[in-house]
C-alpha positions in Angstrom: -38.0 -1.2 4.6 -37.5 -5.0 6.1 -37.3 -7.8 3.6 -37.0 -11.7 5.1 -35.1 -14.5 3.4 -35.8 -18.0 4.5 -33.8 -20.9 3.4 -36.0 -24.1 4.2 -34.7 -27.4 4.3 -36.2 -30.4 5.7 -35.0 -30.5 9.2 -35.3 -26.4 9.5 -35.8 -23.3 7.9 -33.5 -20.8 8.7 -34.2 -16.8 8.4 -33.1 -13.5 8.0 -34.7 -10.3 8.4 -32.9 -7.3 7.0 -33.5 -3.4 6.6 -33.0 -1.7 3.9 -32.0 1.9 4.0 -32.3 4.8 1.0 -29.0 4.8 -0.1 -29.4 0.1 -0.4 -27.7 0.0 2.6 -28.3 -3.1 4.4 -28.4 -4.3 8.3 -29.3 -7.3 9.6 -31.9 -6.9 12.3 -32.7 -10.9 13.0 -31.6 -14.0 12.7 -33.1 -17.4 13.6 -33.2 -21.2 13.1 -36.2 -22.8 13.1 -36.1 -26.2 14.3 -38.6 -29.1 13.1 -39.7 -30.8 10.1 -40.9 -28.4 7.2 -43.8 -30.7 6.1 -45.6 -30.2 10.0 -47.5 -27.4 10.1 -46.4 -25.9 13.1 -42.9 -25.4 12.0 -44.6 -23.0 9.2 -46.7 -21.2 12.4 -43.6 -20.2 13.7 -42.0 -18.8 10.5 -45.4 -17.0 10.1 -45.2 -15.7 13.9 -41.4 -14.4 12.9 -42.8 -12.6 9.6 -45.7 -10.9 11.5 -43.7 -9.5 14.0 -43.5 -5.9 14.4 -40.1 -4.3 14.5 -39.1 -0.9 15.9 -39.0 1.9 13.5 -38.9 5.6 13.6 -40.5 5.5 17.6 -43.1 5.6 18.3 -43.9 4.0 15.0 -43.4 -0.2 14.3 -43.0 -1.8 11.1 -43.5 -5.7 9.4 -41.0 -7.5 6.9 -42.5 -6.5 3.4 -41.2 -9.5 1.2 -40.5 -12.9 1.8 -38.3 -14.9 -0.3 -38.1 -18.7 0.1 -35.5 -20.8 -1.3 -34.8 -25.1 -0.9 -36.7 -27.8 -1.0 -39.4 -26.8 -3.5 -41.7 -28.8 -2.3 -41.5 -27.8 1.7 -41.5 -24.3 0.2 -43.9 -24.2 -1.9 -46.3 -25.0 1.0 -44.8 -21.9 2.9 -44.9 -18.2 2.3 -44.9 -18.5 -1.8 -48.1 -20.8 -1.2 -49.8 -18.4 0.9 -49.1 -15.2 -0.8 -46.5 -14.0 1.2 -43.7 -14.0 -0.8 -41.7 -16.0 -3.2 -40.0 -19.0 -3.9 -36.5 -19.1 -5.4 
């Protein structure tokens, strides 16, 4: 399983995508800073672009980041993932 964090201030938002394995192992597949201010829209596009890509997994097989969990500025967040039902906002 994949999980994203994203830690949103108001110059950036910064995010991790990690996999999860059975035993709660953890690795961390990505990691990227996303430059721009969090109340333009297109900053959120690219977050969105990140969380909808599809990672390798078992080939031939691909898989998404399941949860998203927001945290910082609460109100640049709560226009992001929480706000569109992708996630949640800490």
């Amino acid at each position: 399983m994949l999980t994203a964090g994203a830690d949103v201030q108001k110059d950036r938002i910064e995010v991790e995508v990690v996999a999860w394995g059975r035993t709660k192992e953890s690795w961390s597949v990505d990691y990227r800073v996303i430059e721009g201010d969090t109340a333009r829209a297109e900053v959120w596009q690219r977050l969105d672009a990140v969380l909808a890509r599809d990672w390798p997994h078992q080939p031939p097989r691909t898989t998404r980041a399941r949860r998203t969990l927001a945290a910082g500025n609460t109100q640049r967040v709560d226009r992001g993932p929480a706000a569109a039902g992708r996630g949640a906002t800490l």
